[in-house]
VOPAGU-2260 file (C-alpha; in pm, 1 decimal, decimal comma):
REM VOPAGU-2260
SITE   aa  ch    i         X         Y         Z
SITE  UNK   A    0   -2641,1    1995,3    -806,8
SITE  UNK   A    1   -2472,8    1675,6    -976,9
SITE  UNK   A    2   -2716,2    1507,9   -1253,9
SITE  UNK   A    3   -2870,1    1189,7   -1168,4
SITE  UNK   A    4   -2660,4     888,9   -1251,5
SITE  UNK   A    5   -2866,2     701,4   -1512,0
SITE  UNK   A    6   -2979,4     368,8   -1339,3
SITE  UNK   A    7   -2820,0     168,6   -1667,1
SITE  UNK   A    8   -2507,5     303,0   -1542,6
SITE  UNK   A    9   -2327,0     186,6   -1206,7
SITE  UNK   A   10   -1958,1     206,6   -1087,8
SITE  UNK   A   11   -1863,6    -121,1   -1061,3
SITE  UNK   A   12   -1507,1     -65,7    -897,7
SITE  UNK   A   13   -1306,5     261,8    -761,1
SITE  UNK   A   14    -970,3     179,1    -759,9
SITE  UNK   A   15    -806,7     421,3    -451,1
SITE  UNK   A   16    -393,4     463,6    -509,8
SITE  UNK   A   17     -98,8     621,0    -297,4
SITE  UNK   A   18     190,3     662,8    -475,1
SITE  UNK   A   19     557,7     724,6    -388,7
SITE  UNK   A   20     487,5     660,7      10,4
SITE  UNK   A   21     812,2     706,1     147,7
SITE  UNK   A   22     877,5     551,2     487,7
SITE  UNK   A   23    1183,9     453,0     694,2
SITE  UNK   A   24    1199,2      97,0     802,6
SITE  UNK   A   25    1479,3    -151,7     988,3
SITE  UNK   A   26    1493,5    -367,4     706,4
SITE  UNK   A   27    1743,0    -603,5     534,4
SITE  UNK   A   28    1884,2    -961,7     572,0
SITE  UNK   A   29    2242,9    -859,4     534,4
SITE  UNK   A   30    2439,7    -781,0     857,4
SITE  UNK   A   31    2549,5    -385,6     724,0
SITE  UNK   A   32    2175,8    -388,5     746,0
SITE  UNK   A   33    2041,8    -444,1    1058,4
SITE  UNK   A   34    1999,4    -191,3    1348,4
SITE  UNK   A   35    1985,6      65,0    1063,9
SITE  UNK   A   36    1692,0     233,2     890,7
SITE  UNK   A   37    1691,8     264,2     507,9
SITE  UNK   A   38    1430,2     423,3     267,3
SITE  UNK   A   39    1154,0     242,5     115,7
SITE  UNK   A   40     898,4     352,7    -185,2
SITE  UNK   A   41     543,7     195,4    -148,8
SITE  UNK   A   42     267,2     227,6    -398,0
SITE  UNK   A   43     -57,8      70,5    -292,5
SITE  UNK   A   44    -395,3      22,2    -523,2
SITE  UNK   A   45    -705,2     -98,4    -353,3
SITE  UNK   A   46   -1007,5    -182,7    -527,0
SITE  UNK   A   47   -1312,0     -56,7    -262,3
SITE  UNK   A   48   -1662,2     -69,7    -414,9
SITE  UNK   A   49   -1765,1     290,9    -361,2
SITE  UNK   A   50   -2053,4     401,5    -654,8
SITE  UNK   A   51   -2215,6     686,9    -517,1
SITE  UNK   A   52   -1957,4     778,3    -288,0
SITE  UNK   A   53   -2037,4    1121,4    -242,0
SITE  UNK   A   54   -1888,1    1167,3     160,8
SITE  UNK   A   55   -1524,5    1028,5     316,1
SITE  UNK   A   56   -1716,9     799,4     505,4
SITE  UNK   A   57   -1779,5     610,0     170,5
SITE  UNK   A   58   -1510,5     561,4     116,3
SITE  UNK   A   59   -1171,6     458,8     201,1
SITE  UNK   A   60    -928,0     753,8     384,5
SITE  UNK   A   61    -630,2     763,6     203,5
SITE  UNK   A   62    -419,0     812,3     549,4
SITE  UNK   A   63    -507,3     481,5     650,7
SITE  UNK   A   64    -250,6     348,7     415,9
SITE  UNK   A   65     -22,1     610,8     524,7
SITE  UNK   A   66     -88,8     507,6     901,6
SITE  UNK   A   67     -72,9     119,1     781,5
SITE  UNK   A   68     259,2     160,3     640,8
SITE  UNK   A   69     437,4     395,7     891,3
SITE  UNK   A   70     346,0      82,5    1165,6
SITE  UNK   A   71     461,0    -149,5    1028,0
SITE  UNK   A   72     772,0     -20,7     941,5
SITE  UNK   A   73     788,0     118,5    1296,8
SITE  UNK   A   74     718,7    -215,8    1466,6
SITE  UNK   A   75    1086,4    -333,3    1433,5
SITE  UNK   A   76    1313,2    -492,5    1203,5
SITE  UNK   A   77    1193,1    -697,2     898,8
SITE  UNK   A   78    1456,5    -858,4     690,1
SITE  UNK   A   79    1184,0    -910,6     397,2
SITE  UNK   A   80    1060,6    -629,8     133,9
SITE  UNK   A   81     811,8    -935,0      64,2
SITE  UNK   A   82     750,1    -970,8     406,2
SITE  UNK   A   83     681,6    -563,9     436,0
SITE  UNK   A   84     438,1    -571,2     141,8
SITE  UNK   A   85     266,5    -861,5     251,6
SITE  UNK   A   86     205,4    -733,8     633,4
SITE  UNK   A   87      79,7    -392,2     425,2
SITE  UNK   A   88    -170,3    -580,5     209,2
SITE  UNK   A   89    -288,3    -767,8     452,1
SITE  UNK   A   90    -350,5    -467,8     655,7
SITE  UNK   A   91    -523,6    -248,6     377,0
SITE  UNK   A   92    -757,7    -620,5     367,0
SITE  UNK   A   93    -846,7    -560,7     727,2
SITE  UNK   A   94   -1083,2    -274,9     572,6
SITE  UNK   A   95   -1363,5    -555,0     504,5
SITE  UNK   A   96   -1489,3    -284,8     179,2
SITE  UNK   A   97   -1134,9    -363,6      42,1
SITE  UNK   A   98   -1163,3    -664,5    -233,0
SITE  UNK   A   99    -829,4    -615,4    -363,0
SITE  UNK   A  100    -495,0    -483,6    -267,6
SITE  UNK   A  101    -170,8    -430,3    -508,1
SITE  UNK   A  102     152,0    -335,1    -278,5
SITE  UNK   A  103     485,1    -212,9    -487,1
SITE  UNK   A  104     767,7    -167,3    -206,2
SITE  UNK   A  105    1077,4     -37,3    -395,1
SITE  UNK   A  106    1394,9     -29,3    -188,8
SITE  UNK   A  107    1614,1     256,7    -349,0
SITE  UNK   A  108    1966,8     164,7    -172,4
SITE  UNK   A  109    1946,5    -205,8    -230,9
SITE  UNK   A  110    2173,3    -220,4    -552,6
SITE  UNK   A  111    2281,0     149,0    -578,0
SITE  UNK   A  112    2457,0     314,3    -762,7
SITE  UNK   A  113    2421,0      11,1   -1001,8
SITE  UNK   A  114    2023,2      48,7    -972,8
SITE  UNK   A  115    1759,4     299,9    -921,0
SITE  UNK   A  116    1574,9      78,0    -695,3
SITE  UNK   A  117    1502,3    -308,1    -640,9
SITE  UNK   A  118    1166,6    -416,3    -495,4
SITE  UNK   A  119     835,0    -630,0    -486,6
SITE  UNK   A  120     470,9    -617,4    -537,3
SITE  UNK   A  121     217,9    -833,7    -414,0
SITE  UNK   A  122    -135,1    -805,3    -528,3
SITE  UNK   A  123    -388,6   -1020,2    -179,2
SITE  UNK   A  124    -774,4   -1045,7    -342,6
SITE  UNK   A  125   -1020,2   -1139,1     -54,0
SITE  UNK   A  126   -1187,9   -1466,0    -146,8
């Protein structure tokens, strides 16, 4: 059995993370780039007030994200990485416990070999 919380003590904020979601998307505004798929890496952080989470129902399922991100990049070509991170926050916001969302979308091929990656991140906090 857990011990109690003390009542002087609350969670005031559980910040829930993927990292290093890799997903294939039609993405790109240069001509060598459409009708092709190309990696992306997405990190998402959403603040969900959760204190005394204790069952998944709590809380938020991390495979939403997962499912979040693997539609939109499946719903067709987007020549935007901003455009991709903003569609994913704005998803993860459709959760109405979500207050706060934080989408990194690297895109590994965009300046290779000269870069590891090139990317964005957009942070969407519900009003």
């Amino acid at each position: 059995m857990a011990p109690a919380i003390p009542a002087a003590i609350r969670t005031a904020m559980t910040r829930v993370f993927v990292t290093g979601l890799k997903v294939q998307a039609e993405i790109g505004v240069y001509k060598h780039e459409i009708g092709r798929v190309q990696p992306l890496v997405v990190d998402v952080e959403l603040d969900v007030p959760t204190a005394g989470a204790d069952r998944l129902s709590d809380t938020l399922n991390y495979e939403t994200i997962l499912a979040a991100a693997r539609a939109i990049a499946g719903g067709g070509h987007i020549e935007l990485v901003e455009t991709f991170a903003e569609r994913l926050a704005h998803a993860c916001l459709a959760d109405r416990r979500v207050t706060k969302a934080r989408v990194r979308v690297e895109k590994p091929l965009a300046l290779a070999p000269d870069a590891v990656a090139a990317g964005v991140e957009i942070t969407l906090v519900r009003d």
